[in-house]
C-alpha positions as CSV (number, residue, x, y, z in Angstrom):
1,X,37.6,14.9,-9.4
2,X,37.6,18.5,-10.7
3,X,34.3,20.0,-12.5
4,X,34.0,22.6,-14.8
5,X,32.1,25.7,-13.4
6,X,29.2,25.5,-16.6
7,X,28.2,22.0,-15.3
8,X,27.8,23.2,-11.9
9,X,26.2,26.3,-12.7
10,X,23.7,24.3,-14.9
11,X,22.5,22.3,-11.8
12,X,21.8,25.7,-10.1
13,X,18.3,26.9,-10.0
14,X,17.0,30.0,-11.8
15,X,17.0,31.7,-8.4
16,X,20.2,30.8,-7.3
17,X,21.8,31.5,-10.5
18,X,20.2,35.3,-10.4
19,X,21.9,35.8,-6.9
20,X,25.4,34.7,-8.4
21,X,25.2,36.9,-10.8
22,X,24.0,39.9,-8.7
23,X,26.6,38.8,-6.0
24,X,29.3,38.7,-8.8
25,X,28.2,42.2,-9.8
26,X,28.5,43.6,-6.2
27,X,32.0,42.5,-6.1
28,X,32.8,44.3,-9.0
29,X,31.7,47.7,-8.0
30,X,33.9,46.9,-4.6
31,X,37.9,47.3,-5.2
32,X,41.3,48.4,-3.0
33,X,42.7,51.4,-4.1
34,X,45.6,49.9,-5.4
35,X,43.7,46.9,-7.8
36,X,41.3,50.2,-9.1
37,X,44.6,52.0,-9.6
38,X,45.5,49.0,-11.7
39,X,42.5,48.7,-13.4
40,X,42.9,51.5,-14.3
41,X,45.6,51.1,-16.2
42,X,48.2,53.1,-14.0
43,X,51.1,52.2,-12.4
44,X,52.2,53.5,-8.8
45,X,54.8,56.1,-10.9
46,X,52.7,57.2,-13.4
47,X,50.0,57.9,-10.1
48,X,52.7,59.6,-8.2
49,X,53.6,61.9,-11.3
50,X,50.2,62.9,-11.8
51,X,50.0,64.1,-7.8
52,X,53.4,65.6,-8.2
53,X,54.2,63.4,-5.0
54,X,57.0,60.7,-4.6
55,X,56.2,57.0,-6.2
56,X,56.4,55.1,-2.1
57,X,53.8,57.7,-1.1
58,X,51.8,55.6,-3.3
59,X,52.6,52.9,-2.3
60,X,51.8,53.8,1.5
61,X,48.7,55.7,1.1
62,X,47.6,52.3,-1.2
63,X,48.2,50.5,2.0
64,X,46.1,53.1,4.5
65,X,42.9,51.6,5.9
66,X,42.6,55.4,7.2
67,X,43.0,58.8,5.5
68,X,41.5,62.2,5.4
69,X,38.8,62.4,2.4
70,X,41.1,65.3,0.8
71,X,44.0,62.8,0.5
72,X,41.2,60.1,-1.3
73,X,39.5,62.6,-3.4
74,X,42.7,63.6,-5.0
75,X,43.5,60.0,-5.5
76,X,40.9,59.5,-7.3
77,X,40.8,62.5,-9.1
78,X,44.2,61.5,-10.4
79,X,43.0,58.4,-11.7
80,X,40.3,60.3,-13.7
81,X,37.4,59.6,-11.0
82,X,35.3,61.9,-9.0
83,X,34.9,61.1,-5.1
84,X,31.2,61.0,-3.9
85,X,30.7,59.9,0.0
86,X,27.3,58.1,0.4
87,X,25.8,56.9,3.8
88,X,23.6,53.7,3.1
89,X,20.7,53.3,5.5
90,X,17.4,50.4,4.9
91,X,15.1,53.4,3.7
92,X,17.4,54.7,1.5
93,X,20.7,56.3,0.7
94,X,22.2,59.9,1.3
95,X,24.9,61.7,-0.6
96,X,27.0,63.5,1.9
97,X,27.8,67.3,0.8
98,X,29.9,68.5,3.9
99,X,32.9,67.6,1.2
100,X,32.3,69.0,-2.0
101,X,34.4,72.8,-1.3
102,X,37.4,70.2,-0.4
């Protein structure tokens, strides 16, 4: 038999329920370009518009798993964003600059 989330949650411990929520927070700072594009409010033709490009160039570059930063950054600049490239280590993390004249 189906239950509702709330009573499962409510059988959770304090701890546990802290490391949903920052887990469910994680995953909404993580998106595919195309689902950001979305929630952004912008379709693949109104993207393609703004990069004076042609609407299945979208479509492909959404698909990419590999691209050179200038094509992201002006992805993302289109949809109003600015691109930063961060390397993550255990002591800390590290805005990379090598990009910004790009």
């Amino acid at each position: 038999m189906a239950r509702k989330f709330s009573e499962l949650r409510e059988k959770m411990s304090l701890e546990a329920r802290v490391e949903s929520n920052r887990l469910f927070e994680e995953a909404l700072k993580e998106y595919p370009l195309a689902e950001l594009r979305e929630a952004r409010g912008l379709s693949q033709k109104m993207l393609a518009e703004a990069l004076g490009i042609q609407q299945p160039a979208i479509a492909k570059m959404e698909k990419r798993t590999d691209m050179y930063v200038s094509t992201l950054r002006s992805h993302i600049e289109a949809m109003g964003g600015r691109l930063e490239i961060t390397a993550h280590f255990p002591e800390g993390s590290i805005k990379i600059s090598n990009f910004s004249h790009l």
